[in-house]
Steps between C-alpha positions, in 0.01 A plus 500: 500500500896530404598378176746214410816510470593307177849348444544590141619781247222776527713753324374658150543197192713754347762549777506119513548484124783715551670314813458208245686664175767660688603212718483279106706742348755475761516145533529517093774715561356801235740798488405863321426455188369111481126462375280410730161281417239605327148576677370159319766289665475659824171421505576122365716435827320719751097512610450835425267701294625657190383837694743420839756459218516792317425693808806349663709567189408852507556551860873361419547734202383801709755376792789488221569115554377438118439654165236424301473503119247460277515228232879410640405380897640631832848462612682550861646842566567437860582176733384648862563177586832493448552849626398381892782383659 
């Protein structure tokens, strides 16, 4: 038997975490530079796991969209999403 097609988001939690935080920063308007929230509060307003988090964070430090720093938080380095026209 086939399977079922389902009508929902089957992609990874952490590309959906991302989708999320990107499309929030934009809509917040955050240029290089502005801090961003902290893994706590982005776990406050979203439903994801403190893992999907940092792993998301990570993937967005390794892209070059933020910088993370230890003790101080992360901040924007990049706006792709004001960069696509």
């Amino acid at each position: 038997m086939g399977r079922t097609a389902l009508n929902k988001d089957i992609s990874p939690r952490h590309l959906q975490l991302r989708s999320t935080l990107l499309r929030r920063w934009k809509t917040k308007g955050l240029e290089p530079g502005d801090k961003i929230e902290s893994q706590n509060e982005i776990i406050k307003f979203c439903d994801f796991s403190l893992i999907t988090v940092m792993k998301t964070l990570r993937d967005l430090e390794v892209e070059g969209i933020i910088r993370r720093q230890v003790g101080k938080g992360s901040y924007v380095v990049q706006t792709p999403w004001a960069e696509a026209h």
